[in-house]
N, C-alpha and C positions, 0 to 999 in steps of 0.2 A: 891806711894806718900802718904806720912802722914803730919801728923800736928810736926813730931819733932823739934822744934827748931836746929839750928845751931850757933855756931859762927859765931858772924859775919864779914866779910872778912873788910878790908877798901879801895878796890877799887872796880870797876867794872872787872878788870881784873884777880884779884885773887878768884872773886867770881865766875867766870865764871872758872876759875880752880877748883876751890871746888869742882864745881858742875859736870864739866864733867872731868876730872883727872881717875874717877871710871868708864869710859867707856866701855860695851861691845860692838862690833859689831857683827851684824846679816850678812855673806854674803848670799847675796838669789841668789838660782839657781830655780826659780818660783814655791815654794811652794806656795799653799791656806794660809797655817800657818805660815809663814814669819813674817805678821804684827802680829801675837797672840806671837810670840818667844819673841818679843821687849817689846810686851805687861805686858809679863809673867816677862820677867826679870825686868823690872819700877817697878813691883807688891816685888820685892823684893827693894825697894828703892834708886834703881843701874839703872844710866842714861843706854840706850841704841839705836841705832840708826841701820837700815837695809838700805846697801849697795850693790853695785853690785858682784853679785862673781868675776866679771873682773878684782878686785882691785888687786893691785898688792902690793908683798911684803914690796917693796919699799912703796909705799903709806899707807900703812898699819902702816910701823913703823912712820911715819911722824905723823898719826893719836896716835899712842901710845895708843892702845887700851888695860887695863885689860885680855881681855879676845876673841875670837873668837869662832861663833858657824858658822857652817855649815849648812844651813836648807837644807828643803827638797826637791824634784823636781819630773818633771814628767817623766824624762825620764831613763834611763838607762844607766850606766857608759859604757858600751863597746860598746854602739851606736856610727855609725861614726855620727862626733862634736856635742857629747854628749858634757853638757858643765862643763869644769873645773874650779878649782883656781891653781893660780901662786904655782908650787910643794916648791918655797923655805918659801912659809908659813910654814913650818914644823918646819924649821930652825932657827926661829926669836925668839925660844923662851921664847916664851905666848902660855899661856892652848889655846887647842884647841878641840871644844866638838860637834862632827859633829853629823846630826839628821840625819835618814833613809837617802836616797841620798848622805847625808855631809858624813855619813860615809864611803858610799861604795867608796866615791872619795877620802878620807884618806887611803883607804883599799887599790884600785889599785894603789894610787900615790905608796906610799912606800913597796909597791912589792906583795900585796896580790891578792889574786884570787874572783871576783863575777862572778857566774854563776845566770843564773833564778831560780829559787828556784823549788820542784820539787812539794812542796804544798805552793802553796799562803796562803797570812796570811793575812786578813783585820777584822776589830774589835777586839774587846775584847779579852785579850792573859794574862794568867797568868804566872810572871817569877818565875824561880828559880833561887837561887842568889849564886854564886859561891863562890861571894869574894863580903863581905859586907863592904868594906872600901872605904874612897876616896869618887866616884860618889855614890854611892851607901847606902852612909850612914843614916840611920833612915830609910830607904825603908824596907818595910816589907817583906818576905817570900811569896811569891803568892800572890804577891801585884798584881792589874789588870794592866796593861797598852793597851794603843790605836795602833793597830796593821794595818800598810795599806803599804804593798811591795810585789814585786812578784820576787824581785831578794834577793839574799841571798849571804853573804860573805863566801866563801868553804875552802879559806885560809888565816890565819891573817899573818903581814906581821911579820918580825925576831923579835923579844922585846916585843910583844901586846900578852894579855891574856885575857881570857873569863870572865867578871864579872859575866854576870847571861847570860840563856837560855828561851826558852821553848821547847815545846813538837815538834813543828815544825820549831824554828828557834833555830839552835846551838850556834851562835853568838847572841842574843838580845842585849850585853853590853858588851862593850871591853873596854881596857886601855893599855898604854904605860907610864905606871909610871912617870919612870924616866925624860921621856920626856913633861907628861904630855899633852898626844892626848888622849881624850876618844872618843867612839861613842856607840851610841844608835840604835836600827831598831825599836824603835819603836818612836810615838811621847808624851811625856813626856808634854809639851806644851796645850793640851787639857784637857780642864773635865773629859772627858773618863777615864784620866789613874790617879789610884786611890792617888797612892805618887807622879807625877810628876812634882810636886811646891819645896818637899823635895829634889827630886833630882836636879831640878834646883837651888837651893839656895847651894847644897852641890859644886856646879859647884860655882856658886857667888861667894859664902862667903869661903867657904873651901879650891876652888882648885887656883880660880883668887885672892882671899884672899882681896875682895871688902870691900867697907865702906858703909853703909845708909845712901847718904847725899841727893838723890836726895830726898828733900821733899819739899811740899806744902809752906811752907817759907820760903825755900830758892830763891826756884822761882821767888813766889812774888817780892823778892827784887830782884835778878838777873833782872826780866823783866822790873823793875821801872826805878833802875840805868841807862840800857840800853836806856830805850824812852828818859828818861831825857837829856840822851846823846847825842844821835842821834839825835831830835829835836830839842832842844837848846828854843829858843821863837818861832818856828816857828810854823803855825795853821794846825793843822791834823781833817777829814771830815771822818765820819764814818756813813754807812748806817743801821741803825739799824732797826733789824726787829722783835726784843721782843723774842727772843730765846735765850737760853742758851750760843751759843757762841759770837753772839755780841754782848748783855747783857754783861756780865763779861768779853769782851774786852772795852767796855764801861766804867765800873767802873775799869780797871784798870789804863785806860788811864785818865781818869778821877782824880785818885788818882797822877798819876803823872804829869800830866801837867794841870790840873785844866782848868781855863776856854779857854784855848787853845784849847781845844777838842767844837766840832759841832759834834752833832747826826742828821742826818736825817734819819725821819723815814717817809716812804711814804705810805698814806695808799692808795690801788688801791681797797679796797673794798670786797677783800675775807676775811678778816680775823675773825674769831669765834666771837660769842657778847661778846659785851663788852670789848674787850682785845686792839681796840686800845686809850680806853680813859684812860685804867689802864694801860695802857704802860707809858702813857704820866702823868698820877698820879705819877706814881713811879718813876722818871727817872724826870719831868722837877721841880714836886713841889714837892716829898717827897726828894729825894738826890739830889737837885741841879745841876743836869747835865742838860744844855744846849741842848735841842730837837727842833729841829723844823721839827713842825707838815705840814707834803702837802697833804691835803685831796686832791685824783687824783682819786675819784671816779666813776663821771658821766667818765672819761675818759676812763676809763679799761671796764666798763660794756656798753657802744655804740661801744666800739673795737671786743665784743665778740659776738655782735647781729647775730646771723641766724649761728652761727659755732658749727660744735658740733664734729669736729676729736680732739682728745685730743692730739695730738701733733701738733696741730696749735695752741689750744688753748696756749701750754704750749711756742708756741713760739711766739705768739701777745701782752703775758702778758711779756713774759721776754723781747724784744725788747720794749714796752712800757716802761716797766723799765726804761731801760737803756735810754731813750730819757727825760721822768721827772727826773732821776738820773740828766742828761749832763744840762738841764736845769734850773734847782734848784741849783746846784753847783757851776756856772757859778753866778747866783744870789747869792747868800749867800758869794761869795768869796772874792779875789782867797783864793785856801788852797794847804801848801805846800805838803801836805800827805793824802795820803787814807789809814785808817784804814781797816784791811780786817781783818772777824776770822779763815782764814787758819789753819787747825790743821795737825797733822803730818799723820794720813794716806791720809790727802789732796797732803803733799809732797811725798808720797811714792808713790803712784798713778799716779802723774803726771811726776815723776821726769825723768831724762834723765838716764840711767841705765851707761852710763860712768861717770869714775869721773876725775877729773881735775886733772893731774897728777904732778901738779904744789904744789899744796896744799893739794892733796889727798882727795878733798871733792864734794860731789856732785856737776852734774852741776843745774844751778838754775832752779828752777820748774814756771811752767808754770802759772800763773792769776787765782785763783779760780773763778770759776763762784757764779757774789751773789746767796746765797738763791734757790739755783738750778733753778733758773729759765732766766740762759743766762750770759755770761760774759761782765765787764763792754767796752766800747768802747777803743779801742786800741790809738786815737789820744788824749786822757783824761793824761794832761801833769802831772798828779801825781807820788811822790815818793811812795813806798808800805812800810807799818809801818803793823808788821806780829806778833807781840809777841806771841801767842799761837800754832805756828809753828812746835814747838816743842812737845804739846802736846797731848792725845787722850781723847776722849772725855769724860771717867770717872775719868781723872787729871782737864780737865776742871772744870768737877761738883766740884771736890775737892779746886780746887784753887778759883771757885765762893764763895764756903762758908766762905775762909778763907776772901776774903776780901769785904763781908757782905750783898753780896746779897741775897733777899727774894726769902726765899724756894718754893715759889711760879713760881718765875724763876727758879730755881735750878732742880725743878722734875718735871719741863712743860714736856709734851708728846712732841716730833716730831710734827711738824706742816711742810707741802710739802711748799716751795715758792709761786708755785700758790693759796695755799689756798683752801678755799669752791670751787673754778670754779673747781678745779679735783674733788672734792667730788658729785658734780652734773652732773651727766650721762647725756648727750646729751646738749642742749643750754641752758648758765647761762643766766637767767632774775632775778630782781628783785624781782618777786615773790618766784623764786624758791631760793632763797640767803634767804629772811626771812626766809621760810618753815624750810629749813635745819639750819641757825640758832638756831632757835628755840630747833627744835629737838635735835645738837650737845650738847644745853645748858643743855639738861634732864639728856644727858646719863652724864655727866661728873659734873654735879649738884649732881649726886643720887651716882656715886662711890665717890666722896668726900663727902658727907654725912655721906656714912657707912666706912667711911676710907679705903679704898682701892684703893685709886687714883694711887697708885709706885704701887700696885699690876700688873699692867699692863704695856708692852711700850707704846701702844696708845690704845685707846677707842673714837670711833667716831660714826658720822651715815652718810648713803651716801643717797643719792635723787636718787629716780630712773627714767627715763623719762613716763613711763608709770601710768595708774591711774589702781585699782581694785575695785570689787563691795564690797560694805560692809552694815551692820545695823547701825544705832545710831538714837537712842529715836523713834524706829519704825518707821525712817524713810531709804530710801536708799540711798545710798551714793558712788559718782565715785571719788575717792580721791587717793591719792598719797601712794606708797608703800614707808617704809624707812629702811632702811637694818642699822644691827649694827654690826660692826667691833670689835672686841677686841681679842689682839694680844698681846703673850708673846716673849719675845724676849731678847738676852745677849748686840745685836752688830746694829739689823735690816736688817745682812746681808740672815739672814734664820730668820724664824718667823714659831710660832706654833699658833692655835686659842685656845684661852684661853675657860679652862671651869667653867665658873662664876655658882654661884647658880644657879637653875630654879629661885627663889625667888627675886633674882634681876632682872633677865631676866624679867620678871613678872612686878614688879612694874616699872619698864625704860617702858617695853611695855603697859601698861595703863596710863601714864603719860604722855605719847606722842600724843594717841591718844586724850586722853582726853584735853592737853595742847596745843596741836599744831595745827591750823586749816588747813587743805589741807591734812590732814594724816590719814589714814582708817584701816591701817597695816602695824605690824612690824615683819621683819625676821631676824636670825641672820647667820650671813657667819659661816660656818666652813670650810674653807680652811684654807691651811698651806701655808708656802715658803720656798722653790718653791712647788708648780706647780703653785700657783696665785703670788700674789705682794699683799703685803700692800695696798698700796691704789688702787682702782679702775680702774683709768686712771693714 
């Protein structure tokens, strides 16, 4: 998604053609990489959507997709009900560019042979390229790519020829010209492999012969049109919780139906200093958006006294929610519509893996839970108002900027639903919320100071329940240990621990001690993910 201008369309119906006209479909047969394929192809500025492999021809042509990619899976084709696609996909058509798995099932469908391979291949695989045209074009010579199969194609089916190899896979890249079926063993789709953005764009643009239109302003309007639509004058109620995606579903709803939009933002008390009165800076007096503020304070921290299993805690704060949610809404109302920031691996994740063979579109996905921390009440008579549905979360960042919110919003770190109560190990009390306050305020004081706040996905400190011995001014001291987190990350679905100077390490760690009273010592996590988690609890 970019910032390129578009023509602009003069209905809502043409612009919704514009925009998905250029469609590729993902069918997934349960690759990890499924959502990165969708990813990858958006990054070429060509809509893209992942489906069930169960789709059927017929539904397929309904959908009129550009292009078809085959992703990857975990099983193996000649497993009995290993899982297939309808064989008259072959026939409809349209390019079809299957990834490790997609391939081996275009391989047996039209008559070829996979056995197990006699050397597995996983990592790093250098190809040789046979035939440097078509999928292959601008791919270098022993370019790297990402290697992970243990079965191998032995016979390509009558028409397909070997684009490139390696040393242990004789197939790495095939094609069927004329017909226009390619396949890959390797995945293309990751970092890993060194041209695999090249190759996917040769597939976009060259083989499906795509447009760029999926951009940041086309959206914008497609989304506007839309609410404007759909809503008409009636009042939409959105829970706002100062993050990136309900932020910039905020202001865009905001943009289109103006004071018809209500934000509630509930504060229960975990959240970092300072941030929920510059929530309500930014949002009720700087942009004019309509907030109302429910300080629910004292209510969340006498809900959490003497608890300390963290999935209680995480389930007393999100049923609290939900009851000040039912309560507050009920007072401020009625509203025809709930705002929610659904984004689309929210729909991938939940969605029902058949599809409507009516329409050929998925069936509807299921109520995000707010803020991870619980879903809202099922007898809550609202319509759902989803506009970001569509997106992932670095189109989000993208379409925040375009329609102007502060960058302050835009590269906030990850903040968990529950707040500080995960970040404090054992029982949330009031003393122990200032401590770690405080402390949160240093660490993320001192990397925005020396500019390197986007250096990181998050940077935090956690409270630990216990005290250690320490000195200060010759005197001793039983005070509070505080652990610092900082985590590098593309997605947050894997996380590495960042390695910051000694020298900021350093000054965080005398800052704290010295700034923060109940605190004696600081350590810093170096775990990854997996084998820990992000946050704590």
């Amino acid at each position: 998604m970019t910032t390129t201008p578009l023509n602009k369309p003069t209905n809502t119906d043409s612009q919704e053609n514009e925009l998905q006209r250029q469609m590729l479909v993902i069918l997934d047969f349960g690759s990890q990489y499924s959502e990165l394929i969708a990813r990858r192809i958006r990054e070429t500025e060509v809509y893209s959507e992942v489906i069930s492999y169960r789709t059927t021809a017929a539904q397929l042509r309904q959908l009129n997709p550009k292009g078809i990619i085959l992703s990857g899976g975990p099983n193996s084709v000649y497993d009995d009900n290993a899982p297939a696609c309808d064989p008259e996909i072959w026939n409809l058509g349209i390019p079809v560019f299957g990834v490790c798995y997609g391939m081996q099932i275009m391989v047996q469908q039209l008559g070829g042979e996979v056995e197990r391979a006699k050397h597995a291949e996983y990592g790093k695989a250098a190809i040789a390229i046979d035939d440097p045209t078509d999928l292959l074009t601008n791919v270098e010579e022993g370019s790297t790519m990402w290697m992970s199969h243990g079965d191998s194609c032995v016979t390509l089916p009558d028409g397909f020829e070997v684009l490139a190899h390696t040393d242990n896979t004789p197939c790495a890249a095939i094609a069927h010209h004329e017909r226009q079926l390619y396949g890959v063993q390797f995945h293309p789709e990751v970092v890993h492999s060194k041209d695999g953005m090249a190759l996917i764009r040769n597939f976009v643009y060259h083989i499906c012969k795509c447009e760029p239109t999926w951009t940041t302003e086309a959206f914008v309007e497609e989304a506007i049109r839309e609410i404007r639509a759909r809503i008409g004058d009636q009042k939409v109620l959105l829970a706002l919780s100062g993050g990136v995606d309900s932020s910039t579903l905020a202001f865009l709803l905001s943009r289109a139906i103006g004071d018809q939009l209500t934000c509630m933002f509930i504060d229960q008390g975990f959240m970092r200093k300072g941030e929920p009165e510059r929530l309500v800076e930014i949002f009720d007096h700087q942009f004019k958006i309509n907030v109302e503020y429910i300080n629910a304070r004292d209510r969340f921290i006498n809900l959490l006294e003497g608890v300390t299993d963290p999935e209680k805690k995480r389930h007393l704060i999100g049923h609290e929610f939900i009851a000040v949610f039912e309560e507050e809404s009920k007072r401020l109302g009625p509203f025809d519509y709930l705002a929610q920031g659904t984004l689309y691996p929210d729909v991938i994740e939940s969605a029902d893996t058949n599809v409507d063979p009516k329409t050929g579109e998925r069936v509807a996905v299921k109520i995000k839970s707010h803020h991870n921390v619980g879903g809202l009440p099922k007898d809550l008579r609202f319509k759902l108002v989803e506009p970001l549905r569509k997106l992932f979360k670095d189109e989000v960042r993208k379409v925040a900027a375009n329609i102007g919110l502060p960058a302050e919003i835009i590269r906030r770190h990850p903040f968990p639903g529950p707040g500080l109560a995960i970040r404090i190990i054992g029982e949330v009390t009031s003393e122990r919320l200032n401590i770690l306050r405080d402390a949160d305020w240093v660490v993320r004081d001192e990397i925005k100071k020396q500019n390197i706040y986007s250096d990181f996905w998050q940077a935090f400190a956690v409270l630990l329940p216990i005290r250690s011995v320490g000195v200060m001014g010759d005197k001793r001291t039983y005070a509070h240990p505080v652990v610092l987190r900082m985590i590098t990350s593309e997605d947050g679905m894997t996380a590495d621990w960042a390695r910051p100077p000694y020298e900021l390490l350093e000054t965080i760690s005398n800052r704290i001690v010295n700034e923060v009273e109940g605190v004696n010592r600081v350590v810093y996590d170096i775990t990854s993910k997996p084998p820990g988690t992000i946050e704590w609890e």
